[in-house]
ZATI-750012 format. One line per 4 residues: number of its first residue (from 1); for each residue x, y, z of N, C-alpha, C, O. Coordinates in Angstrom, 1 decimal, m for minus. Atoms other than C-alpha are relative to their C-alpha. Layout:
% residues N
NUM) X:Y:Z:X:Y:Z:X:Y:Z:X:Y:Z ~ ... .
% end
This chain:
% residues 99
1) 0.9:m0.3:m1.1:122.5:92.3:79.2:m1.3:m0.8:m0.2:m2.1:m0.4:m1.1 ~ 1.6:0.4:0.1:119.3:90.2:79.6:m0.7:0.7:0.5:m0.6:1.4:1.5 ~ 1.9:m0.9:0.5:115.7:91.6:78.9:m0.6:0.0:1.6:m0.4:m1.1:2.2 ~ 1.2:0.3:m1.6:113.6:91.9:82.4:m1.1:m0.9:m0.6:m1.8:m0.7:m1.6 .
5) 1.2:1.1:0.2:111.2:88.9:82.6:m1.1:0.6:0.5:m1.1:1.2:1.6 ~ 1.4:m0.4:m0.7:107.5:89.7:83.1:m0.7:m1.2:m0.1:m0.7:m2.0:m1.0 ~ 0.7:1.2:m0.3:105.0:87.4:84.7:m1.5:0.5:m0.3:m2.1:1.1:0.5 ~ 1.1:m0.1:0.5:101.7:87.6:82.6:m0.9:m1.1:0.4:m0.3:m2.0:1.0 .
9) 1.0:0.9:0.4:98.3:85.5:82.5:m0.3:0.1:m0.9:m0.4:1.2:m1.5 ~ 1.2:m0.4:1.6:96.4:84.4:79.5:m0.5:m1.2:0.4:0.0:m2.2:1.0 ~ 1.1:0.8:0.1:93.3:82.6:79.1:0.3:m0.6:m1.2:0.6:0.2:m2.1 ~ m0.7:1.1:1.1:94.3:79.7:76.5:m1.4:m0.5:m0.4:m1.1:m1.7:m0.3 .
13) 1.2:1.1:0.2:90.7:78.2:75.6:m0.5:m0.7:1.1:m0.6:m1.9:1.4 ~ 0.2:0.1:m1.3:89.6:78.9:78.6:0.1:m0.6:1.6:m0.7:m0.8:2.6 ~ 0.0:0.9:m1.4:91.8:77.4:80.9:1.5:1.4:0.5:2.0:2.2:m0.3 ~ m1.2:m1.3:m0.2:94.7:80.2:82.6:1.1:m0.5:0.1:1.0:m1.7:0.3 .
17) m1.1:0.4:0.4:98.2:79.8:82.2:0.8:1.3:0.7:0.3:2.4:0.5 ~ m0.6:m1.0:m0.3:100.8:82.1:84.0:1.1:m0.3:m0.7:1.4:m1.5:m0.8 ~ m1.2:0.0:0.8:103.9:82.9:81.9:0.8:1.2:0.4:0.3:2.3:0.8 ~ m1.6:m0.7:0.0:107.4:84.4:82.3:0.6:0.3:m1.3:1.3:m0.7:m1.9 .
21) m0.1:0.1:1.0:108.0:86.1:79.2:1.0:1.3:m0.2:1.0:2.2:0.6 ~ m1.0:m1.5:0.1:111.0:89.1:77.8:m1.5:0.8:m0.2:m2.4:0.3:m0.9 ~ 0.7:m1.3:0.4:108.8:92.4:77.9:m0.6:0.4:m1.1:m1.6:1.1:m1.4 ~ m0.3:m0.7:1.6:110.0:92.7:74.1:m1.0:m1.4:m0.5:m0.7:m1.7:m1.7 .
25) 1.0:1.0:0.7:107.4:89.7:73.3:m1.5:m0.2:0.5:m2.4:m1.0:0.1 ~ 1.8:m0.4:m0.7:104.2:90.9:75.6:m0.9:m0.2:m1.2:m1.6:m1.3:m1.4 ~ 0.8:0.0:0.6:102.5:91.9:72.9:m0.2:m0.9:m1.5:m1.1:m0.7:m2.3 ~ m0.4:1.7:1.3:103.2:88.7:70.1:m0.8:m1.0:0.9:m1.5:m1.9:0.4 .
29) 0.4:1.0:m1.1:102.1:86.7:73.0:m1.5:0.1:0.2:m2.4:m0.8:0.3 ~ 1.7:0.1:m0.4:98.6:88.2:73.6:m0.3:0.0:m1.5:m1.1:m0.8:m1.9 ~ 0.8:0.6:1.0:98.0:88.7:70.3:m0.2:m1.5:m0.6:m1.2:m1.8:m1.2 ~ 0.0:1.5:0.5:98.7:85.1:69.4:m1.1:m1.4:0.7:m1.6:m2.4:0.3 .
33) 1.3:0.3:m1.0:96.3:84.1:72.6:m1.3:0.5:m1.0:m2.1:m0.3:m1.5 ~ 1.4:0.1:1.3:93.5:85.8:70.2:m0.1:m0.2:m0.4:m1.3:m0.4:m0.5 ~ 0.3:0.6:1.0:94.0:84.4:67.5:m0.3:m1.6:0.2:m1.0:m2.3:m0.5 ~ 0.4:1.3:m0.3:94.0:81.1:69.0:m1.4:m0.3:0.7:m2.0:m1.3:0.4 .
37) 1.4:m0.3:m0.7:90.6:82.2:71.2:m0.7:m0.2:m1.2:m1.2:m1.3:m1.5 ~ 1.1:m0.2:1.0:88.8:83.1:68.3:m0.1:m1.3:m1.1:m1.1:m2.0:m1.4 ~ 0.0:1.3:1.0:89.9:80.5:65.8:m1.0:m1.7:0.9:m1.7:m2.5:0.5 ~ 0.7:1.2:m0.9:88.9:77.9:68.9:m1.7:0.1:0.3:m2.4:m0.8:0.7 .
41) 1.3:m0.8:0.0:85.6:80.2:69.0:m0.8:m0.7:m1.5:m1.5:m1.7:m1.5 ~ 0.3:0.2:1.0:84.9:79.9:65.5:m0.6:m1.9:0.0:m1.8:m2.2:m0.2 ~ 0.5:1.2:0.5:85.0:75.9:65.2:m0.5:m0.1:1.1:m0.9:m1.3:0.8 ~ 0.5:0.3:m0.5:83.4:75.7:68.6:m2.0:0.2:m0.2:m2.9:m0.6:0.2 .
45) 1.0:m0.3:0.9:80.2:77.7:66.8:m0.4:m1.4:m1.0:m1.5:m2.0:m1.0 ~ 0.3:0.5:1.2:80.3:75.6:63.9:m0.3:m1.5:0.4:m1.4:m2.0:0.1 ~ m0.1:1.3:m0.4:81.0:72.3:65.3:m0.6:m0.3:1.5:0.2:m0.9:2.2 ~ 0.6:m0.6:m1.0:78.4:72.9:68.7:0.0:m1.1:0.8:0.0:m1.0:2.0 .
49) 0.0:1.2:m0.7:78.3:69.0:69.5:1.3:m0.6:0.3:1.5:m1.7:0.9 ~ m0.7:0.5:m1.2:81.6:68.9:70.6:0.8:0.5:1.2:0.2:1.2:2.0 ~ m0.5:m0.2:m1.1:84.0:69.4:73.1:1.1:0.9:m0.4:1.5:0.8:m1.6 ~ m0.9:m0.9:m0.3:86.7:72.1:73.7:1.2:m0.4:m0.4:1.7:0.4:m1.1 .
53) m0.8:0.9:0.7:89.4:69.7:72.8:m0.3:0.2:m1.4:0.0:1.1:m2.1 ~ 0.5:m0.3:1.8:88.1:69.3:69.4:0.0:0.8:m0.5:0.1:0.8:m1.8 ~ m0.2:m1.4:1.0:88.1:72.5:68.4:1.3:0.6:0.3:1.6:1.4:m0.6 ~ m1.0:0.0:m0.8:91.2:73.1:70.5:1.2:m0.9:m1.2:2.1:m0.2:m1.8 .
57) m0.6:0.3:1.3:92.8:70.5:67.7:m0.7:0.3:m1.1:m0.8:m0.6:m1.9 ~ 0.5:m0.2:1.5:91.2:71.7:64.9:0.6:1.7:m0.2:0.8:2.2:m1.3 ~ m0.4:m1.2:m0.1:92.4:75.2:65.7:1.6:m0.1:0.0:2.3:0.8:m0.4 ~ m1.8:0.0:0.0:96.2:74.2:66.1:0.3:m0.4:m1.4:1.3:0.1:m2.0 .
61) m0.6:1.0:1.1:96.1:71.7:62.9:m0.2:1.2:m1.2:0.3:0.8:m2.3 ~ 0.4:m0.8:1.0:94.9:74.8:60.7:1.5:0.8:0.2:2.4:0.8:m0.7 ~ m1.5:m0.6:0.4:97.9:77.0:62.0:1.1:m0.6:0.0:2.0:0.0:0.5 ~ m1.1:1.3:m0.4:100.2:74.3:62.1:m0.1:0.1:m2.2:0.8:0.6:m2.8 .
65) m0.1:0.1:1.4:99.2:73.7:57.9:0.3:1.8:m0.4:1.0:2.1:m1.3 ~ m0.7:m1.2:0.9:99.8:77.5:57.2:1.2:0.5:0.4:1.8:1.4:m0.2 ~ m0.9:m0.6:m0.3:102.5:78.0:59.2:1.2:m1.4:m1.3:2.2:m0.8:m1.7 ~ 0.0:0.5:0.5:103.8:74.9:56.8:m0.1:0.6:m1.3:0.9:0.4:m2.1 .
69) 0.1:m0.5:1.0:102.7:76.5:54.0:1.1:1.4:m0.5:1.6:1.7:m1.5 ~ m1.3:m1.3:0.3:105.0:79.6:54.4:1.4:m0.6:0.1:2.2:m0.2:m0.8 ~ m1.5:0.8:0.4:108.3:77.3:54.9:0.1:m0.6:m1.0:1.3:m0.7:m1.4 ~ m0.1:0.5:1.1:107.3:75.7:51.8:0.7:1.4:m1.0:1.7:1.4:m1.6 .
73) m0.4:m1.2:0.7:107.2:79.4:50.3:1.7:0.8:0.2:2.5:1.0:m0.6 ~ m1.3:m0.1:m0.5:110.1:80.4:52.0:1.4:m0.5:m0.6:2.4:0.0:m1.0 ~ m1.0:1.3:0.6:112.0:77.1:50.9:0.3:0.8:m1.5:1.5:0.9:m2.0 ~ 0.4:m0.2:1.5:111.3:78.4:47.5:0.7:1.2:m0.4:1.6:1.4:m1.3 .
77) m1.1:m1.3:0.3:112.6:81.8:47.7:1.3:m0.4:0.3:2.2:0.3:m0.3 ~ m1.1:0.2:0.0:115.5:80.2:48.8:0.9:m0.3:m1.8:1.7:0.4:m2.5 ~ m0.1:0.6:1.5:115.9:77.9:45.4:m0.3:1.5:m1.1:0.2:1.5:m2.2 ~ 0.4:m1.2:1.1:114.7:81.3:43.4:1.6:0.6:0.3:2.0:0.9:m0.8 .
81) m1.1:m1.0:m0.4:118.1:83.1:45.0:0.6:m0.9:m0.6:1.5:m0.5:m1.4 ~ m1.8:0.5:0.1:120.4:80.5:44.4:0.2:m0.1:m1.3:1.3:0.0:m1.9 ~ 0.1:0.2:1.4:119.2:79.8:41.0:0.2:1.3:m1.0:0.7:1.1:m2.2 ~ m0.5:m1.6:0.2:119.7:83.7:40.1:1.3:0.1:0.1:2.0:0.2:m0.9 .
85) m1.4:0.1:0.3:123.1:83.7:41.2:0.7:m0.9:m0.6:1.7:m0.5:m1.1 ~ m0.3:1.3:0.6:123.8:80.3:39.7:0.5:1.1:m1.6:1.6:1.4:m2.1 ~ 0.1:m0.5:1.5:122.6:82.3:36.4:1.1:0.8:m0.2:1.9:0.6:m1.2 ~ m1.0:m1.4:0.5:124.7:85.5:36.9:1.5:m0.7:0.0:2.2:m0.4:m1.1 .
89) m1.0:0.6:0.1:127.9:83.5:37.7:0.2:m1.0:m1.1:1.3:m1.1:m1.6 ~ m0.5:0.5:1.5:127.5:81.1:34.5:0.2:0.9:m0.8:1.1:0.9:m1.6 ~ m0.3:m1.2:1.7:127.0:84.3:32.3:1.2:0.6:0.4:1.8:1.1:m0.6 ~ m1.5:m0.7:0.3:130.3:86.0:33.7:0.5:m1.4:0.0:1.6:m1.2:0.5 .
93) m1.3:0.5:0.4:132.1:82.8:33.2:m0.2:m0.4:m1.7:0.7:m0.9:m2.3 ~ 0.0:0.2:1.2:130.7:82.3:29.7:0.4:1.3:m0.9:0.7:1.1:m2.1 ~ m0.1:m1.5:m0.1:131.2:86.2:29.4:1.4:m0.4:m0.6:1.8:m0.5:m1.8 ~ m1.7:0.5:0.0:135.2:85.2:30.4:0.6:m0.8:m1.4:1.4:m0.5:m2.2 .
97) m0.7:1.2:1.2:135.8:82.0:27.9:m0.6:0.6:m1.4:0.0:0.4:m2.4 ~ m0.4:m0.4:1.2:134.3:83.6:25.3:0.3:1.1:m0.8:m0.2:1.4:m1.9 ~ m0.5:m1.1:0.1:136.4:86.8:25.3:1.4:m0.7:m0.4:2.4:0.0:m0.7 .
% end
């Protein structure tokens, strides 16, 4: 059964945007509009001589490097798992041959 679609607005850095979104992601959606507000807030403070754009990319390229930074981490747990089982399966077969 598909989710009922709801038709939200959000203010993006201050331009509006209407979206059609599942119900079950309302609130992922506005929070992620704040965080992008504020972060766009922040370097528009800091950096006052420029333009909305500009802080607009400087606010994506930051969560863009940490979302980056968790696939790296991620990646890693992977290589940590396999290398664990790797382990446990040499020691029962060294276990085996030298029984």
């Amino acid at each position: 059964m598909e989710e009922e679609k709801l038709s939200i607005k959000i203010n993006l850095a201050d331009r509006n945007y209407p979206l059609k979104i599942a119900a079950s992601d309302e609130e992922r959606i506005r929070a992620a509009v704040r965080l992008i507000n504020d972060k766009v807030a922040q370097y528009r403070q800091r950096y006052a001589d420029r333009d909305l754009h500009d802080a607009l990319a400087m606010a994506a390229l930051q969560f863009v490097i940490k979302l980056l930074e968790q696939e790296e981490q991620q990646d890693a747990g992977v290589v940590v798992r396999q290398l664990v089982d790797l382990d446990t399966q040499l020691a029962q077969y060294l276990q085996e041959v030298g029984t």
